[in-house]
C-alpha positions in Angstrom: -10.4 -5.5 -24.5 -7.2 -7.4 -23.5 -7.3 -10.4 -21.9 -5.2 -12.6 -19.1 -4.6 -15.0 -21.6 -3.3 -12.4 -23.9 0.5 -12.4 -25.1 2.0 -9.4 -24.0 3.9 -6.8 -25.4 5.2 -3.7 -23.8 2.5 -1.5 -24.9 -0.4 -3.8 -23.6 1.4 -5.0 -20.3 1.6 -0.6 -19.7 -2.0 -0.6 -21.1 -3.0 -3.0 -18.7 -1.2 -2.1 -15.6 -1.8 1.6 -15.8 -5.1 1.9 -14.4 -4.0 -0.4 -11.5 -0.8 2.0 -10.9 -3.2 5.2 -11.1 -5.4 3.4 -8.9 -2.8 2.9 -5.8 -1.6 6.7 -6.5 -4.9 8.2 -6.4 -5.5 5.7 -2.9 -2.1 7.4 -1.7 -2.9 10.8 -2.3 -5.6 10.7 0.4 -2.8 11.1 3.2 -1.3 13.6 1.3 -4.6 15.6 0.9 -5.0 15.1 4.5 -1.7 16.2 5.3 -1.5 19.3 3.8 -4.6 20.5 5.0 -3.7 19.8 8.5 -0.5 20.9 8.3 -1.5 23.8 6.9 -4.8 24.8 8.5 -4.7 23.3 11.8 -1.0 23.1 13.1 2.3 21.3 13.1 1.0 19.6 16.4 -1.7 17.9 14.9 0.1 17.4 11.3 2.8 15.5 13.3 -0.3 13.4 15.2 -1.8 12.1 11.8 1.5 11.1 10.8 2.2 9.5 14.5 -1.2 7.5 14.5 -1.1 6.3 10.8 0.6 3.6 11.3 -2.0 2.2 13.5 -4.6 2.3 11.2 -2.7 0.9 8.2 -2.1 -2.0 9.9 -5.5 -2.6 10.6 -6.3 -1.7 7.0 -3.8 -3.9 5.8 -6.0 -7.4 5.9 -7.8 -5.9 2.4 -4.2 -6.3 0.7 -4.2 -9.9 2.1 -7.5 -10.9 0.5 -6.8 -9.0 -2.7 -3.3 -9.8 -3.4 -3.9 -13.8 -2.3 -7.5 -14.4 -3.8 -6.4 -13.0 -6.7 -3.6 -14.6 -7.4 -5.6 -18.0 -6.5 -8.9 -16.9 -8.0 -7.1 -15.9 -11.5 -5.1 -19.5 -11.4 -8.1 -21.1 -11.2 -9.7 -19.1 -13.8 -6.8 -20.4 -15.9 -7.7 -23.6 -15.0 -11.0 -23.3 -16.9 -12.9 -23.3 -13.2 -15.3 -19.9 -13.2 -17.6 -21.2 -11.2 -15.2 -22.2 -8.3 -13.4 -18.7 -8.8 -16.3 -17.1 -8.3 -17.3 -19.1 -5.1 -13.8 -18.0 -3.7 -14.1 -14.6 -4.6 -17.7 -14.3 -2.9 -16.5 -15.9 0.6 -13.1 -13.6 0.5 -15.4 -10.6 0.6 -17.5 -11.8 3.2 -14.6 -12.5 5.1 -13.0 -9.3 4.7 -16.2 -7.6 6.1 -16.4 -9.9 8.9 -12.2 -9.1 9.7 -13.4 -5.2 9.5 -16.2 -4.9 11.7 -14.3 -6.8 14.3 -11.2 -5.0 13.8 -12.4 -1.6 14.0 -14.6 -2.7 17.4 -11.0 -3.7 18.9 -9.4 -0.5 17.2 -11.8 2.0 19.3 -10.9 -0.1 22.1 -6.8 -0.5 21.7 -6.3 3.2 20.5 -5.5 5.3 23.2 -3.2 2.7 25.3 -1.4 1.6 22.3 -0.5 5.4 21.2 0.3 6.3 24.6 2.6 3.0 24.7 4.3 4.1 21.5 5.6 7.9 23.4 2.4 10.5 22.3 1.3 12.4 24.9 -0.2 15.4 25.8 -1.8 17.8 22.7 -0.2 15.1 20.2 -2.3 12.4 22.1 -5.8 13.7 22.3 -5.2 14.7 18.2 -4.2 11.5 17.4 -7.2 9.4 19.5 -9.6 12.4 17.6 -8.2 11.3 13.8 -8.3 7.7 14.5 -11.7 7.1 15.8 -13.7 8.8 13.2 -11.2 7.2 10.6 -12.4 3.5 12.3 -15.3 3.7 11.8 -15.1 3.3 8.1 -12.7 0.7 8.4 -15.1 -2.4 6.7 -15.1 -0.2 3.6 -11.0 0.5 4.2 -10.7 -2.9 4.0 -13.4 -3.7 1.0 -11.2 -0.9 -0.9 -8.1 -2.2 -0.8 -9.4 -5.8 -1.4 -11.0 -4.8 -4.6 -7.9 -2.4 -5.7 -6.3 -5.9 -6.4 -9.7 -7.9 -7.6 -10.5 -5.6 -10.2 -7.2 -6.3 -12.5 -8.5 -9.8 -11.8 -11.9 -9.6 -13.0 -10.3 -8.5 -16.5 -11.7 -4.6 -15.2 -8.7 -2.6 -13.9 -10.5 1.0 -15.8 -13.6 0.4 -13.8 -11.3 0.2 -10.4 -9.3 3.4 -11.8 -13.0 5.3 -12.2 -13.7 4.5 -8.4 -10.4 5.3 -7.2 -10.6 8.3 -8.8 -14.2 8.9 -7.3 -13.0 8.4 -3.6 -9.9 10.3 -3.9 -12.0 13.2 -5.2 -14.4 13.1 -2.8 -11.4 13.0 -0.1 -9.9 16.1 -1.7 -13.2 18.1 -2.4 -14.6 17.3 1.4 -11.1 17.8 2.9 -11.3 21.7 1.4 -15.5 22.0 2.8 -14.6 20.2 6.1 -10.9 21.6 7.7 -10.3 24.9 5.5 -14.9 25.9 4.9 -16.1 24.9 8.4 -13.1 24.8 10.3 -13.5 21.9 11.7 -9.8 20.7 12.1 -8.6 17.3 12.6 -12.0 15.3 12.8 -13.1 17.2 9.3 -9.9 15.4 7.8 -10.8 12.4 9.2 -14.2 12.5 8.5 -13.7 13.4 4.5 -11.3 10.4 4.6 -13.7 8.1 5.8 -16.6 8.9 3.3 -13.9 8.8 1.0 -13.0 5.0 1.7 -17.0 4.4 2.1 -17.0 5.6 -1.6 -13.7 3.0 -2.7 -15.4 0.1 -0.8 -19.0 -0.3 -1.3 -19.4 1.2 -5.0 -17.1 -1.7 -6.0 -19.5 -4.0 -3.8 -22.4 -2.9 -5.4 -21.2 -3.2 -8.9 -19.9 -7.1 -8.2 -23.4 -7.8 -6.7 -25.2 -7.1 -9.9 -25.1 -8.6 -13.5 -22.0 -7.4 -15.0 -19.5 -7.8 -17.7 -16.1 -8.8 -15.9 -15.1 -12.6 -14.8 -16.2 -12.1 -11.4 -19.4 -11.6 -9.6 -20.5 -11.8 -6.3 -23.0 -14.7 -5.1 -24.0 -16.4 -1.8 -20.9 -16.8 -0.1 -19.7 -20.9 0.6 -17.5 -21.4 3.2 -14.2 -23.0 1.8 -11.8 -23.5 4.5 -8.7 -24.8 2.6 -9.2 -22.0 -0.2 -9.2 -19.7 2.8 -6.3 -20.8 4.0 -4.3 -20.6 0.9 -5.5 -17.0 0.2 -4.5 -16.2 3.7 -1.5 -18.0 3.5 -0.2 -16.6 -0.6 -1.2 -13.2 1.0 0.3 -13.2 4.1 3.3 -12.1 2.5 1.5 -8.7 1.6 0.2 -9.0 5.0 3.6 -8.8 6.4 5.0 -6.2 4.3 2.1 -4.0 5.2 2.0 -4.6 9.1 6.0 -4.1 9.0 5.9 -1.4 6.7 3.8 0.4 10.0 5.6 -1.1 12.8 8.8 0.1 11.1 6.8 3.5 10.8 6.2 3.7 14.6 9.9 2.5 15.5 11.2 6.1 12.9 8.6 7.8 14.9 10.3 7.0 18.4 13.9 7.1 16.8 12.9 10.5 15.6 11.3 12.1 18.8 14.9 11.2 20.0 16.8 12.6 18.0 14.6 15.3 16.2 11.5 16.0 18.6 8.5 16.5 17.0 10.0 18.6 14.1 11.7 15.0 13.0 7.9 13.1 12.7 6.7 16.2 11.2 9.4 15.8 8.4 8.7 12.2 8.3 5.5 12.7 7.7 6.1 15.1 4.4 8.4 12.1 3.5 6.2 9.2 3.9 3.2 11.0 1.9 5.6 11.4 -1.1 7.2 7.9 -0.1 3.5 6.9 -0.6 2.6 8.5 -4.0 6.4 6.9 -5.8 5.7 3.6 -4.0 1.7 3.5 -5.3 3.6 3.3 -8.3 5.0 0.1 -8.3 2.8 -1.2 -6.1 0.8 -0.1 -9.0 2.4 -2.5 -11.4 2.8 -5.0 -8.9 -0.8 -5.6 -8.3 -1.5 -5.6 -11.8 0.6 -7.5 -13.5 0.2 -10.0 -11.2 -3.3 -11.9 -12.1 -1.4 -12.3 -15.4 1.3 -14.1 -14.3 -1.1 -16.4 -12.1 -3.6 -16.9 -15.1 -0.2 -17.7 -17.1 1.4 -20.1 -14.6 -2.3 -21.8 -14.2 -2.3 -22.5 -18.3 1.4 -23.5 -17.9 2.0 -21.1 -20.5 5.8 -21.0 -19.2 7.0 -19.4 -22.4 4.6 -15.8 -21.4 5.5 -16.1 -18.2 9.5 -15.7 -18.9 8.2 -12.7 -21.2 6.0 -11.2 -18.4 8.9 -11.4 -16.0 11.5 -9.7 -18.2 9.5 -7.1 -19.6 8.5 -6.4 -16.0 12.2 -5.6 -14.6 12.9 -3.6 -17.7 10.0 -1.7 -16.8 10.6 -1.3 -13.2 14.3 -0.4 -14.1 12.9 2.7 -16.1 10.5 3.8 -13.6 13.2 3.6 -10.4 15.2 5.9 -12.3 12.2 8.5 -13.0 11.2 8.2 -9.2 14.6 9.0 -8.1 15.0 12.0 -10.6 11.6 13.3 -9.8 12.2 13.1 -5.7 15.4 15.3 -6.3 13.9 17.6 -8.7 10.8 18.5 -6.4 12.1 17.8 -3.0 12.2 22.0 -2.6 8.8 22.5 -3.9 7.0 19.6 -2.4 8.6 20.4 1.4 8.0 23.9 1.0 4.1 23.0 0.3 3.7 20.9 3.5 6.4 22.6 5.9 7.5 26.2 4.3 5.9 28.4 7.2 8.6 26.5 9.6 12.6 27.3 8.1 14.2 25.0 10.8 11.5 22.5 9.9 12.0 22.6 6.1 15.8 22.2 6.4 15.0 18.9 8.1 12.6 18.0 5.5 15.0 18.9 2.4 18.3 17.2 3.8 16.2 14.3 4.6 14.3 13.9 0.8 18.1 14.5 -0.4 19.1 11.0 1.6 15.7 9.0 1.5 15.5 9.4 -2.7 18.2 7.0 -3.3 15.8 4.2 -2.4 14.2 4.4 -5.1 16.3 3.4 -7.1 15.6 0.0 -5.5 12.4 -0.4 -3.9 10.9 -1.3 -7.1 12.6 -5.0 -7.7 12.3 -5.5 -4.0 8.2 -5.0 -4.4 8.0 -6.7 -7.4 10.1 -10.0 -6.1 8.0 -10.2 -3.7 4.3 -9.8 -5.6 5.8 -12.5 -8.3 6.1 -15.2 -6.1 2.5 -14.2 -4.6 1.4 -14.7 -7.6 3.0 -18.0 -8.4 1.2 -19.0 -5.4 4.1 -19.3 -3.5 3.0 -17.5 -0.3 6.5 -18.7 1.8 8.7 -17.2 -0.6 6.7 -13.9 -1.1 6.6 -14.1 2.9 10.2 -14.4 3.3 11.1 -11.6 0.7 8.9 -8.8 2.7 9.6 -10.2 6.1 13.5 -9.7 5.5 13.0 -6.0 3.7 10.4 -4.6 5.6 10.7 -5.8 9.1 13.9 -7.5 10.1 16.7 -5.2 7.2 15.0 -2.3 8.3 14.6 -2.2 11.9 18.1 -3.3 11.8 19.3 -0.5 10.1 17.2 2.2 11.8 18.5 1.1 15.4 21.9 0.9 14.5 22.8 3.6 11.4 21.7 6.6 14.3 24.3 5.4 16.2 27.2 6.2 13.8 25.5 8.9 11.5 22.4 10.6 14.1 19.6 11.9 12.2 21.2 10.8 8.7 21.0 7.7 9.6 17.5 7.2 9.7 16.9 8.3 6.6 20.1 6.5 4.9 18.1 3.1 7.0 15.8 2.8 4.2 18.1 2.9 1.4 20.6 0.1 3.3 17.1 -1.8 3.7 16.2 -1.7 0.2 19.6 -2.8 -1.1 19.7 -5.9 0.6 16.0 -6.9 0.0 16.6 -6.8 -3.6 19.8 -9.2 -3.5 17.3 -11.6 -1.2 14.9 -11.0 -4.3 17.6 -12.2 -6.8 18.5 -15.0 -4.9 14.8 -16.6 -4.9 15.1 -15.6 -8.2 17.3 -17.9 -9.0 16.6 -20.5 -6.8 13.1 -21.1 -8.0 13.7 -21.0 -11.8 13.8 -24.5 -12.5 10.4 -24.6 -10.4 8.2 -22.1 -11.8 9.7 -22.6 -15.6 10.1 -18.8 -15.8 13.8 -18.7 -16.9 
């Protein structure tokens, strides 16, 4: 079994991420699962409503990545400080916490749903489908939450295949009860929503189950002790995941009012086929991110500088590689993939093809960007990580996606991203640099 305090090689650092990368893609393909059904068996109007109300309910989803990406990164430096007990004692209050944040949450969700969709431009048909998707998804949102916690816990617990084999659970049970519920019984947009909601029940309390018996990882679950200042720092290291998920979803809602503009309803529906794709090639340095990182926290808890210089440039070798496979495999099947979601609809699939053809090229740089940011997480530095996915996800590309429609129309949303991407990776560099007598990594 390999270990955090392992030295690592190429081989085991691929070993050991993979079931975390697997893990996020299998997590990602739920939209996707979701989106071709609707778009196929229920309508464009509705497809383009999933798409429009997603954002909403990523953000609320998106506390889970605080807990898992900040505990962890504080739970697996203290398990390199030779302190189980205490890690175990953090790790039992985050996930009491988390389900606290998700019953609350989804009570205000119900509540906040229809004004805020109707503040961000839905209305009529689009309207009513998104309010139908999002309350049913809601009400699983305690296990949404649990899931994407435990997505980052389990590399930390020294069990990344065990999260893989529940990932892989949900995301079948999304895909089998997606065909039963919208194409068997018919029953459109609130059978998507409800397969996707059993689906996260499935990623969020088999994970809570396992941690709450005898097991064999580092981590199990206990009574949970209220620790204010390790609170704080979780919340705090995480915040910068926080961030980068909340902006990732306001910046989705500011493309969707951009692209009623310029593109009508025809433009979100190509988004959408975009972002689900977008989804899958992220999930796969997210992936990496997320599992790599309780190594380099156990690392830079030994002080084992020496690994953590290895861990880091082995890591951008890697994500090198894997940009330039993304970008490849987004050209190659940009015809296919459209034509699956959008090929009844010529005028729509145009839109769709010209727009994979632009948005590809960030691929080739969304990687470092990501992985910047998760390093200094997990050197728990929570203001640099914050910084980093404040600058790329919020204020780079709301910038560009204002401003590049003005010169270039419709092009120029989808060339936003790529600008975005660019500039958050010289940022990345930068802090790099800046902080390499600090952490010892260089």
């Amino acid at each position: 079994m390999i270990q955090l305090s392992d030295h690592f090689d190429y081989k085991r650092l691929l070993r050991f991420t993979l079931p975390s990368i697997v893990m996020l893609v299998f997590t990602s393909i739920y939209g996707v699962v979701d989106g071709f059904f609707v778009s196929n068996y229920v309508g464009k109007t509705p497809f383009a409503a999933v798409n429009f109300i997603m954002p909403v309910l990523m953000i609320l989803g998106a506390i889970g990545f605080m807990f898992g990406t900040g505990g962890g990164a504080l739970i697996a430096k203290t398990l390199g400080e030779g302190d189980q007990k205490k890690a175990n004692e953090i790790f039992s209050m985050l996930v009491a916490a988390s389900l606290a944040s998700g019953f609350l949450l989804a009570v205000l969700g119900q509540l906040l749903l229809r004004p805020l969709a109707a503040l961000l431009g839905a209305e009529g048909q689009m309207l009513e489908n998104s309010i139908a998707y999002g309350r049913v998804i809601l009400l699983a949102l305690p296990a949404f939450i649990l899931q994407y916690e435990f997505q980052c816990l389990f590399a930390t617990a020294q069990k990344p295949k065990l999260g893989l084999y529940v990932t892989v659970a949900a995301g079948l049970t999304n895909a089998v009860l997606d065909a039963l519920f919208v194409a068997v019984f018919s029953w459109g947009l609130a059978g998507a929503a409800a397969a996707t909601a059993m689906s996260q029940c499935v990623g969020g309390i088999l994970p809570l189950v396992y941690f709450g018996r005898p097991n064999t990882s580092l981590l199990r679950l206990s009574r949970p002790v209220f620790d204010g200042k390790a609170l704080l720092r979780t919340c705090t290291n995480g915040s910068s995941e926080l961030m980068s998920n909340i902006s990732m979803s306001i910046v989705s809602m500011l493309y969707n009012i951009q692209l009623l503009a310029y593109a009508g309803e025809n433009g979100i529906a190509a988004y959408g086929v975009l972002m689900y794709v977008n989804f899958i090639f992220q999930a796969v340095f997210l992936g990496y991110s997320v599992g790599v990182a309780p190594v380099i926290s156990y690392h830079a808890g030994a002080g084992n500088y020496k690994e953590l210089n290895n861990l880091l440039k082995k890591s951008l070798c890697l994500i090198a590689c894997l940009s330039l496979v993304m970008f490849g495999a987004a050209e190659l099947f940009a015809k296919p993939l459209s034509t699956l979601f959008v090929g009844y609809d010529p005028e729509l699939l145009e839109i769709t093809l010209r727009a994979f053809f632009l948005y590809s090229f960030s691929f080739l740089f969304f990687g470092f960007a990501v992985f910047g940011s998760s390093f200094f997480t997990a050197l728990n530095d929570g203001l640099v990580s914050a910084i980093i996915s404040f600058l790329r996800t919020l204020l780079f590309q709301v910038a560009a996606v204002l401003t590049f429609p003005l010169i270039w129309g419709l092009d120029g949303i989808w060339l936003s991203i790529v600008a975005a991407e660019m500039m958050a990776v010289v940022v990345s560099v930068f802090f790099l640099f800046l902080k390499r007598h600090a952490y010892h990594y260089f």
